[in-house]
C-alpha positions as CSV (number, residue, x, y, z in Angstrom):
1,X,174.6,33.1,-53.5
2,X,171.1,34.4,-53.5
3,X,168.8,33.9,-50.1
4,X,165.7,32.2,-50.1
5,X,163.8,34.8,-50.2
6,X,165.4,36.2,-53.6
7,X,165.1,32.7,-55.6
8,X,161.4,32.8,-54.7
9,X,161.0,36.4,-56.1
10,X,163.2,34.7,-59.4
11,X,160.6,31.8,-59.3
12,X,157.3,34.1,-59.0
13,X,158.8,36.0,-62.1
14,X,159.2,32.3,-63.9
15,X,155.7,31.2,-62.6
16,X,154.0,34.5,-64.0
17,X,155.6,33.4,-67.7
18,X,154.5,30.2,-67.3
19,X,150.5,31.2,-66.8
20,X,151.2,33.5,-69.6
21,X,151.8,30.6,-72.4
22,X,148.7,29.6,-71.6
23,X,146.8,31.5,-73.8
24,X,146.7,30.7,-77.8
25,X,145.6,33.3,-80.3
26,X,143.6,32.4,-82.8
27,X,146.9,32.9,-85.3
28,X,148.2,30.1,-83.7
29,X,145.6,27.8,-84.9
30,X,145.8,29.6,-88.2
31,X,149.5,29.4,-89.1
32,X,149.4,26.0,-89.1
33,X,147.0,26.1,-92.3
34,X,149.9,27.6,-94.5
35,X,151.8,24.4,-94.5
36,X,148.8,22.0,-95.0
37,X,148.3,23.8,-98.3
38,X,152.5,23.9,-98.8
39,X,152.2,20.2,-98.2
40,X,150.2,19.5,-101.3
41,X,151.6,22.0,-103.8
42,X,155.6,21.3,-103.0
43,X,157.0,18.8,-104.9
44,X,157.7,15.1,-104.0
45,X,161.5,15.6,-104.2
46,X,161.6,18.3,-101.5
47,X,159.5,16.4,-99.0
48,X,161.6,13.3,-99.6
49,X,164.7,15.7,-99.0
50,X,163.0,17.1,-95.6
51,X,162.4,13.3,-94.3
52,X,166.1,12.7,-95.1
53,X,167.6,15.8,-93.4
54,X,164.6,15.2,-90.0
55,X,166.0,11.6,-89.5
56,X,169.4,13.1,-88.7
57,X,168.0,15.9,-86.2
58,X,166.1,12.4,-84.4
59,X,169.6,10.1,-83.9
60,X,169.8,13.5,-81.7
61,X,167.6,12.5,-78.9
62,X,170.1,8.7,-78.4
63,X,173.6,10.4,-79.3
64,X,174.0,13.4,-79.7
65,X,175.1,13.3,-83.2
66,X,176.4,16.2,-85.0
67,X,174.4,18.7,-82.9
68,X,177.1,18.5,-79.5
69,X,178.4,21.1,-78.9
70,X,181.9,22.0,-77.0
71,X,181.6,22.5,-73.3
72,X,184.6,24.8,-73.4
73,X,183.5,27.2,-75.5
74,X,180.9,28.1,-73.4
75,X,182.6,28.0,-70.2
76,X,185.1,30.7,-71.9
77,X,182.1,33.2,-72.7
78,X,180.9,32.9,-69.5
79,X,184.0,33.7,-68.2
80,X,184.3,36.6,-70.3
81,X,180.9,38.1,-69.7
82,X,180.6,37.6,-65.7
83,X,184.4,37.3,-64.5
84,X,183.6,34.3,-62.9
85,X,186.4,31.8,-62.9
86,X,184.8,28.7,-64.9
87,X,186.5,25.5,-65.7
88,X,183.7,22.6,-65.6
89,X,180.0,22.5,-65.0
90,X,180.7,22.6,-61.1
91,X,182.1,25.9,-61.2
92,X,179.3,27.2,-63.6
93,X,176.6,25.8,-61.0
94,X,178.2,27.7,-58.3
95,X,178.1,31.0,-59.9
96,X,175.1,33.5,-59.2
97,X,172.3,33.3,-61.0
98,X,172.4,36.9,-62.3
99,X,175.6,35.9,-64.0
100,X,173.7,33.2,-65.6
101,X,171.2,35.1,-66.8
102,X,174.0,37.8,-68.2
103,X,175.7,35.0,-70.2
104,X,172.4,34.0,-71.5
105,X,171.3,37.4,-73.1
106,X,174.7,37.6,-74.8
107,X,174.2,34.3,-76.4
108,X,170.8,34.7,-77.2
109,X,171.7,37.6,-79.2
110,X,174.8,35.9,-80.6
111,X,172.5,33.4,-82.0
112,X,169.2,35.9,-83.2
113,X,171.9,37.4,-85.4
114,X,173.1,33.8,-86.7
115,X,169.3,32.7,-87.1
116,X,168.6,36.1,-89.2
117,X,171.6,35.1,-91.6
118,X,171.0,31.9,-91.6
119,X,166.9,32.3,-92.4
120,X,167.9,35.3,-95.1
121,X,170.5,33.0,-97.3
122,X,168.2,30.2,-97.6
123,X,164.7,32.8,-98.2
124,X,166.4,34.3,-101.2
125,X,165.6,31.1,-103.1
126,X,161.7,30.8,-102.1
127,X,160.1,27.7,-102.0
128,X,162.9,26.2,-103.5
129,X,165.3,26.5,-100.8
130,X,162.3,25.9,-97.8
131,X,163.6,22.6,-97.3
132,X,166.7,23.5,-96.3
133,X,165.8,25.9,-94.2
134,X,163.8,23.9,-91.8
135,X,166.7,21.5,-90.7
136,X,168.7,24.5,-90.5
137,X,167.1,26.2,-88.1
138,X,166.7,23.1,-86.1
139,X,169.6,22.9,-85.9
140,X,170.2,26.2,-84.5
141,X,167.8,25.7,-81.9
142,X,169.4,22.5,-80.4
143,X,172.7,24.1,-80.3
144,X,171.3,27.1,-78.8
145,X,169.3,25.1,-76.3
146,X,172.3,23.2,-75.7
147,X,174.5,25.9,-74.7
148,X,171.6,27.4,-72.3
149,X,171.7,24.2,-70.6
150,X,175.5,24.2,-70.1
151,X,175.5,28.2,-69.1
152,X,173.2,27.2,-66.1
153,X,174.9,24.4,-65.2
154,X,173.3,20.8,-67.1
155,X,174.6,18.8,-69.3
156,X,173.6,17.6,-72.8
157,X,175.8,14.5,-73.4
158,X,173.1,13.1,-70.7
159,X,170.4,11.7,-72.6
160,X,167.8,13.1,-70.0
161,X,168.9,16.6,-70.7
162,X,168.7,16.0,-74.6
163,X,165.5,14.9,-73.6
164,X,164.4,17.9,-71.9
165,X,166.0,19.7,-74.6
166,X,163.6,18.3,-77.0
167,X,160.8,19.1,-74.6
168,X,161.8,22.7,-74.7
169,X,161.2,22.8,-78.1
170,X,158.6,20.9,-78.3
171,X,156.9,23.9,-75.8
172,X,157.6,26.7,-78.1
173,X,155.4,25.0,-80.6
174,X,152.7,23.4,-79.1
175,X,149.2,24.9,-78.5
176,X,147.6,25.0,-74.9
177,X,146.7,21.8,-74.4
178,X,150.3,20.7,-75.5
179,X,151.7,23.2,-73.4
180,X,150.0,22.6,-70.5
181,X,150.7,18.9,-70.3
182,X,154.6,19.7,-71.1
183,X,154.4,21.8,-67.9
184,X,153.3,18.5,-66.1
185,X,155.9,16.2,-67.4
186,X,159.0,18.6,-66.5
187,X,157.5,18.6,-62.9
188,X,160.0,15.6,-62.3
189,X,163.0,17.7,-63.2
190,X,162.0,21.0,-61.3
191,X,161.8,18.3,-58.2
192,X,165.4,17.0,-58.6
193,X,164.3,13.9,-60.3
194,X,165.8,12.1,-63.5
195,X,162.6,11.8,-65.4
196,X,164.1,10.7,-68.6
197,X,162.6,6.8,-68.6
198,X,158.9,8.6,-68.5
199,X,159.8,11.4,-70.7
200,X,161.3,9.2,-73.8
201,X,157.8,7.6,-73.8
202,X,155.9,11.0,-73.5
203,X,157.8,11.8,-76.5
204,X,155.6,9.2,-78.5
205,X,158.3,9.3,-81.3
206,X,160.9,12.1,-82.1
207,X,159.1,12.9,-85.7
208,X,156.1,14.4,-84.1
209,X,158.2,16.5,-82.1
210,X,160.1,17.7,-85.0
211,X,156.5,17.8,-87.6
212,X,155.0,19.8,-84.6
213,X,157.8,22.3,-84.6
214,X,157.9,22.4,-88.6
215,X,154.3,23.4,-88.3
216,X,154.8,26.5,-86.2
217,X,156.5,28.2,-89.0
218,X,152.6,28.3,-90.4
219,X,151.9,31.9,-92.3
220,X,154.9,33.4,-91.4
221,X,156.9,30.8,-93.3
222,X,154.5,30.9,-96.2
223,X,155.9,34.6,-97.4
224,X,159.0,32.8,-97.7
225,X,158.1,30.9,-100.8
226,X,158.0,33.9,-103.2
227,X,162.3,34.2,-104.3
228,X,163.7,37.4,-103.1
229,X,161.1,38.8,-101.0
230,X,161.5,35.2,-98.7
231,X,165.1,37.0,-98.0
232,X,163.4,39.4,-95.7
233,X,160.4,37.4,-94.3
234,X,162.6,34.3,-93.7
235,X,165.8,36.5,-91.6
236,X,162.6,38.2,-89.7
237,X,160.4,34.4,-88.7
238,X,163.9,32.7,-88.1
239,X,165.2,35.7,-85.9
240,X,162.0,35.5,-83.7
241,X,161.3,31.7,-83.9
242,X,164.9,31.3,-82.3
243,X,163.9,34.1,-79.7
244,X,160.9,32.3,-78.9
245,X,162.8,29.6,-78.4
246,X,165.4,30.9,-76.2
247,X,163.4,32.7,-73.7
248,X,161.7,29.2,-73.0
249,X,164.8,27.6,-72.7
250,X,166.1,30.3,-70.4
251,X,163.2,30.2,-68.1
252,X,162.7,26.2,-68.1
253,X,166.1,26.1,-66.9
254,X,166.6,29.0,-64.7
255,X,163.3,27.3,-62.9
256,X,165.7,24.1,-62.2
257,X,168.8,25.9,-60.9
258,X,166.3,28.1,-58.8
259,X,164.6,24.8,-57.2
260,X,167.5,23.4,-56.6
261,X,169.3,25.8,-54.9
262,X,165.8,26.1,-52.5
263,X,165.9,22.4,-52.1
264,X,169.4,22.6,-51.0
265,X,168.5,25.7,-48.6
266,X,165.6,23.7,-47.0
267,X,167.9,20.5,-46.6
């Protein structure tokens, strides 16, 4: 297991990223102009279909749903990429944290490549296939998020790591006012505590977390309504939205195994 004095290096590294999403480019503001405009010129029926397809991604948040995924799959890869025996989350939170971070990067890239299929097959069809494209990707992203939190040792059949889930990806999207108060609210979880009660009501609602994150695909997203050429633009925005995501995932979570294991060395 690492010393003290090597998780505080791994938490200055963490830290640094951290004052780094503080900045927003003016792009940022920007993109989100794209889908104002897409907002008035897509048809009725494709909006209705969006609302249909978000209201399954929010029973998420109480259950679970669909978007679960199986602990044992992941506990196999990890296996496979460190050599560290794994058969439950116990073992997985006892093993170092560069092992962690090894089985990370291969899923990561696993799921870029997924995203860039995924974000290719519905772009061939334009504007036409957008609105399947948004739940899909959502989709990716919890799962992906999901299997982050189970590779450094959490579990999402909790409700309070669903939560943070959500928080994650609420993160990736939000500008730097958003971002900073985000920081704030996972303070609870960094310090060992269950935050979930205070985090379900900083949620204000699962739809703006899920309208925020729809927003983010701003001007990238908007090459994507033009059939064919959306094949390339939409396997490109998907591979590096899912990126995006990742590394925040990866990071917000490495920061809670790290605290942990210096609140058990100062105990």
């Amino acid at each position: 297991m690492e010393s003290r004095e090597e998780l505080l290096q791994e938490l200055a590294v963490i830290e640094k990223w951290e004052k780094e999403q503080s900045g927003q480019w003016i792009w940022d503001r920007l993109g989100r102009l794209p889908f104002k405009i897409l907002d008035k010129l897509t048809p009725a029926g494709i909006h209705t279909k969006i609302g249909s397809l978000l209201d399954e991604i929010g029973r998420y948040i109480h259950t679970g749903g669909s978007y679960l995924v199986k602990e044992e799959a992941i506990f196999e890869k990890i296996q496979e990429e460190t050599g560290e025996r794994v058969r439950d989350l116990q073992d997985v939170r006892g093993i170092p944290l560069h092992a962690m971070e090894k089985a990370a990067d291969s899923l990561i890239s696993s799921r870029k490549k997924m995203a860039s299929i995924q974000g290719a097959s519905t772009g061939i069809g334009g504007i036409f296939t957008l609105s399947l494209d948004i739940p899909a990707i959502l989709a990716i992203s919890l799962k992906t998020l999901q299997e982050i939190a189970l590779i450094y040792g959490y579990d999402p059949n909790e409700e309070s790591e669903r939560i943070f889930i959500v928080k994650c990806l609420q993160f990736s999207s939000a500008d730097i006012v958003g971002k900073e108060a985000i920081l704030n609210e996972l303070s609870a979880y960094y310090q060992g505590r269950n935050g979930s009660g205070e985090m379900i009501s900083q949620l204000q609602g699962w739809r703006e977390v899920v309208y925020t994150f729809r927003d983010q695909f701003g001007w990238k997203k908007l090459f994507q309504i033009v059939p064919v050429a959306g094949l390339v633009f939409g396997a490109f925005t998907n591979r590096s939205m899912v990126k995006d995501l990742a590394e925040t995932g990866t990071h917000f979570y490495r920061k809670r195994r790290i605290m942990e294991r210096l609140n058990h060395t100062d105990s």
